[in-house]
C-alpha positions as a Markdown table, in Angstrom:
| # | Residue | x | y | z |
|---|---|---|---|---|
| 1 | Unk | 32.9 | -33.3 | 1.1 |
| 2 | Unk | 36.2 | -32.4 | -0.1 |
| 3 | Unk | 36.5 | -28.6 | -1.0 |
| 4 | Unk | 40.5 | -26.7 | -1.9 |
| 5 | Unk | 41.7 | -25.2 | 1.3 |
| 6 | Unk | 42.1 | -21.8 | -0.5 |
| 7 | Unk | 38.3 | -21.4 | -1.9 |
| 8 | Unk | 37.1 | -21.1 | 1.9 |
| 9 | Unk | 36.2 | -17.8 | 2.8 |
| 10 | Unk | 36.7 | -16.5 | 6.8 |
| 11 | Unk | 34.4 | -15.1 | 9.6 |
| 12 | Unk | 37.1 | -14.6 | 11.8 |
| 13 | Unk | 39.7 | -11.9 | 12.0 |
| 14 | Unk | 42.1 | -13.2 | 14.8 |
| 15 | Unk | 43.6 | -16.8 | 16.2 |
| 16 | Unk | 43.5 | -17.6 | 19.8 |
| 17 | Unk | 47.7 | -18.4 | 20.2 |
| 18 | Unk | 46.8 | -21.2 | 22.8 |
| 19 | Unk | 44.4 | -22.9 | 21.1 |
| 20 | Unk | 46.9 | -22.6 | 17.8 |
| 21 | Unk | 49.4 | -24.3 | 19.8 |
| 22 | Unk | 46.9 | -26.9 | 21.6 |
| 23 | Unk | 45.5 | -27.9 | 18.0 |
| 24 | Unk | 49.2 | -28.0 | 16.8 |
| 25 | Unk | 50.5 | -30.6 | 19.2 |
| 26 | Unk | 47.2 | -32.9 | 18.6 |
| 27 | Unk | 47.7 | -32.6 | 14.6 |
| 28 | Unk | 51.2 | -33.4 | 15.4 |
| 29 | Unk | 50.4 | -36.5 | 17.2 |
| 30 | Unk | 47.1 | -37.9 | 15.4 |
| 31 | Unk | 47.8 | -36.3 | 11.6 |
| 32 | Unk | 45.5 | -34.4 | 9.6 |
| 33 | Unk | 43.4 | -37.3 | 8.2 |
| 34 | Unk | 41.3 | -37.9 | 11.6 |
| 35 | Unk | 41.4 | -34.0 | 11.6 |
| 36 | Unk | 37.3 | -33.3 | 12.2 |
| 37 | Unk | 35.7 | -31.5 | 9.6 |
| 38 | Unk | 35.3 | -27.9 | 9.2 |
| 39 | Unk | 31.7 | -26.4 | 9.5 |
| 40 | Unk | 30.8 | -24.0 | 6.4 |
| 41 | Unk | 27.9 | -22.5 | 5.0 |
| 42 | Unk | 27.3 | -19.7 | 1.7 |
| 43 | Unk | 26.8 | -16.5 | 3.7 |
| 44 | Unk | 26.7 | -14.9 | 0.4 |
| 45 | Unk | 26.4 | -16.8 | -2.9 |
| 46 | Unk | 28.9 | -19.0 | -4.7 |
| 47 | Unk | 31.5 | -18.6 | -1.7 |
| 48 | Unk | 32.0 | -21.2 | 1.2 |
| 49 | Unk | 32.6 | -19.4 | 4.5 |
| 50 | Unk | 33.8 | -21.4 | 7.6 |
| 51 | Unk | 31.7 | -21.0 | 10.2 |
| 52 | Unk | 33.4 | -23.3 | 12.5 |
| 53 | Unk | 37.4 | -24.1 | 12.4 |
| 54 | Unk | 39.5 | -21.1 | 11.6 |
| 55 | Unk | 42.3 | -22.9 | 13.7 |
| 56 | Unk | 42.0 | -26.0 | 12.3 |
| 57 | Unk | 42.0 | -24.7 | 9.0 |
| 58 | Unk | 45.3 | -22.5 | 9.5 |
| 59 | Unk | 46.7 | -25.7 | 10.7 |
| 60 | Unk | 45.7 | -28.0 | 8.1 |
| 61 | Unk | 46.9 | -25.2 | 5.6 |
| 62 | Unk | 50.3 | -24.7 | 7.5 |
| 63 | Unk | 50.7 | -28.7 | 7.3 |
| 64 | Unk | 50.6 | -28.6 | 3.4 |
| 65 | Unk | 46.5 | -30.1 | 3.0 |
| 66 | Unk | 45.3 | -28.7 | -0.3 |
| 67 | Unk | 41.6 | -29.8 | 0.4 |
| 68 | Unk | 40.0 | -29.9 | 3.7 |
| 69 | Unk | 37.0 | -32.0 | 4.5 |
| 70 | Unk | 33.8 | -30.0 | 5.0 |
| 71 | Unk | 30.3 | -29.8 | 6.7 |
| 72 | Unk | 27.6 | -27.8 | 6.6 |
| 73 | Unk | 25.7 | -26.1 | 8.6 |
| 74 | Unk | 22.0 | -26.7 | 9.2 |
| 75 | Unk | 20.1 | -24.0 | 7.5 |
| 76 | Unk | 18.4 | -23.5 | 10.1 |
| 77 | Unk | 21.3 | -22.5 | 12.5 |
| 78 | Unk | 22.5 | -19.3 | 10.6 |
| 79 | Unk | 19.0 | -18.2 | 8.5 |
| 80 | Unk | 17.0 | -16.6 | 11.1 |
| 81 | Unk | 16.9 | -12.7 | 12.1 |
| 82 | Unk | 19.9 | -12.8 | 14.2 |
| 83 | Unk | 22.6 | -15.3 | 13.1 |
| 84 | Unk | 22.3 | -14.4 | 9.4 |
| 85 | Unk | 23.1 | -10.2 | 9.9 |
| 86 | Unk | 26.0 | -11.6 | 12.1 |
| 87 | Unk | 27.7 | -14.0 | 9.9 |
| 88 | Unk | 27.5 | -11.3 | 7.2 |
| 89 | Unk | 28.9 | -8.4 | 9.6 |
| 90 | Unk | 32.0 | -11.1 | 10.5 |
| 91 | Unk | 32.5 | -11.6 | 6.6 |
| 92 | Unk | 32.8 | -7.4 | 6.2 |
| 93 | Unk | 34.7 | -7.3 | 8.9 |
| 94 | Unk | 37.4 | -9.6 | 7.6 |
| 95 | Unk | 37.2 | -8.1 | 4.3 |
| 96 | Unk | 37.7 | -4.3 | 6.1 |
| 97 | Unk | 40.8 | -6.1 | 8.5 |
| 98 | Unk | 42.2 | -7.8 | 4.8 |
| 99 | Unk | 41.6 | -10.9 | 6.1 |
| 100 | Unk | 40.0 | -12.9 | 3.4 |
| 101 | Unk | 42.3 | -16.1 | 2.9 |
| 102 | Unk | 43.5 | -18.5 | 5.8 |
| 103 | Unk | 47.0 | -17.5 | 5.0 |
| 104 | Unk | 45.7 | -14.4 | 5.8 |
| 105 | Unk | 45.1 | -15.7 | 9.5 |
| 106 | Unk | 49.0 | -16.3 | 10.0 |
| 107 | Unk | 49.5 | -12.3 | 10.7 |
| 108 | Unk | 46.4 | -12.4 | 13.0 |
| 109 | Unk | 47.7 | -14.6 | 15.7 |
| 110 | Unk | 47.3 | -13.1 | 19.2 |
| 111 | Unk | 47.6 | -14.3 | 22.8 |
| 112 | Unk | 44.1 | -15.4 | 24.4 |
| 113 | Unk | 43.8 | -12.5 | 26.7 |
| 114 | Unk | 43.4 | -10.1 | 23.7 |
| 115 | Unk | 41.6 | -13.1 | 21.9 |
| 116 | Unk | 39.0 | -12.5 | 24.5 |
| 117 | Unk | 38.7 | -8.7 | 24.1 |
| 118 | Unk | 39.2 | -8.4 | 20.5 |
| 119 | Unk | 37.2 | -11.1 | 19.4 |
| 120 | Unk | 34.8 | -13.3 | 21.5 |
| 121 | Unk | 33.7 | -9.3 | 23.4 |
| 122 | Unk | 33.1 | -7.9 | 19.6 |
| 123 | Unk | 31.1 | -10.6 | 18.7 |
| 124 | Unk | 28.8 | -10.8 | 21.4 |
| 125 | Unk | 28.4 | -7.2 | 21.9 |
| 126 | Unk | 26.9 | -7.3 | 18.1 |
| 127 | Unk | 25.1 | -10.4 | 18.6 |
| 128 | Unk | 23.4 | -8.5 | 21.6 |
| 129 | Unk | 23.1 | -5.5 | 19.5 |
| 130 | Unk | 21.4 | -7.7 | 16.8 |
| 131 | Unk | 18.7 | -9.1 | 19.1 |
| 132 | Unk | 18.0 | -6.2 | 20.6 |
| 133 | Unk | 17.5 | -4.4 | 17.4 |
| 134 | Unk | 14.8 | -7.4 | 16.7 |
| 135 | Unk | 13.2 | -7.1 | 19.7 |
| 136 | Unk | 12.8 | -3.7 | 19.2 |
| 137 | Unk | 11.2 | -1.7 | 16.2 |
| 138 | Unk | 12.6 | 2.0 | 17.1 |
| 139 | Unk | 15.9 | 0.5 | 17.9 |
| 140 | Unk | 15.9 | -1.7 | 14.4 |
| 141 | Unk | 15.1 | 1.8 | 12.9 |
| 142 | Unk | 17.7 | 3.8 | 14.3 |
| 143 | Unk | 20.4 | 0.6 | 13.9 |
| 144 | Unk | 19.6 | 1.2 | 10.1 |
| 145 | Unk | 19.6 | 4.5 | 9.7 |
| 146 | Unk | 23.3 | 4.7 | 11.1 |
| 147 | Unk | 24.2 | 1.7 | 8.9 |
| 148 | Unk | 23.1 | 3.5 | 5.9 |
| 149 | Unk | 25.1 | 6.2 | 6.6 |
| 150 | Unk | 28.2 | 4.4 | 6.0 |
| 151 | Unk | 28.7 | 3.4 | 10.0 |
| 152 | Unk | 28.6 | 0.2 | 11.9 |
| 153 | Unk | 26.4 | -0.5 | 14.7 |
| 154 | Unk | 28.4 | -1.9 | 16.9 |
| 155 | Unk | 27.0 | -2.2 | 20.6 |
| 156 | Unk | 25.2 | -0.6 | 23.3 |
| 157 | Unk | 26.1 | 1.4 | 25.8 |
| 158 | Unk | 24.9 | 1.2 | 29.4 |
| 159 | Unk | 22.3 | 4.2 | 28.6 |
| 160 | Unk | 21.0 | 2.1 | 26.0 |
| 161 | Unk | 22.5 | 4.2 | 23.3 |
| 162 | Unk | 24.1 | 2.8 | 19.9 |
| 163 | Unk | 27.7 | 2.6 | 19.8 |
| 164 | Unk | 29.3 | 3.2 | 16.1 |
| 165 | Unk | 32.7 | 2.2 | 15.3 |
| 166 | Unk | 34.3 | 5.6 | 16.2 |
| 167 | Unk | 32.6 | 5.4 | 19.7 |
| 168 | Unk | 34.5 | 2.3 | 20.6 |
């Protein structure tokens, strides 16, 4: 399915530089139409979220591609107690980081080192937050609570003990 390139919302704030460059040479040599499609799913309703090919996208964009060829994800991949909470967490944070449109991504381009640290860490330390929190009833409580208040959960530290954003 064929869906405008600028109607895709993101769930990631940064671009690994080496895989930019990487994707930009194979683009170069094969052109955009053998491109492989971009996985997306509706985190929240009437908005297409990529899920899968942030890169790709940026590069397709950057190439002049108006519409981008898209798949979705199987339901049953992002609607369970885990994937679903995370999804929506990257989606806030992209909004908080004013990252919302793949042009958006062109200012968030960093070298894989600090890819590593600034993204793929993040996101695992909340994914690990998120299943602990659903293994565990008193920790789901207390994740809440501190979410209510207007702070994210972010991690846990080695004590066990929820990390919030200012705690970093």
């Amino acid at each position: 399915m064929l869906v405008p390139i600028d109607q895709l919302g993101l769930t990631q704030i940064y671009l690994n530089q080496e895989k930019v460059e990487k994707n930009r040479q194979l683009l170069q040599q094969e052109g955009y139409k053998n491109y492989p499609s971009i996985t997306v799913y509706e985190i929240f309703p009437g908005k297409l979220h990529i899920i899968d090919g942030h890169t790709r996208s940026f590069l397709l964009q950057q190439a002049g591609a108006k519409e981008i060829e898209v798949a979705f994800l199987p339901t049953a991949e992002i609607e369970n107690p885990v994937m679903r909470p995370f999804y929506e967490t990257c989606v806030k944070w992209c909004a908080t980081a004013g990252v919302e449109t793949i042009d958006d991504l062109a200012r968030k381009i960093i070298p894989a080192d600090e890819f590593l640290i600034a993204w793929i860490t993040r996101c695992q330390q909340k994914i690990d937050l998120i299943e602990r929190c659903v293994a565990d009833p008193l920790l789901n409580k207390q994740c809440q609570l501190i979410e209510l208040s207007g702070v994210e959960a972010l991690a846990l530290d080695q004590k066990g003990q929820v990390i919030t954003e200012g705690r970093l």
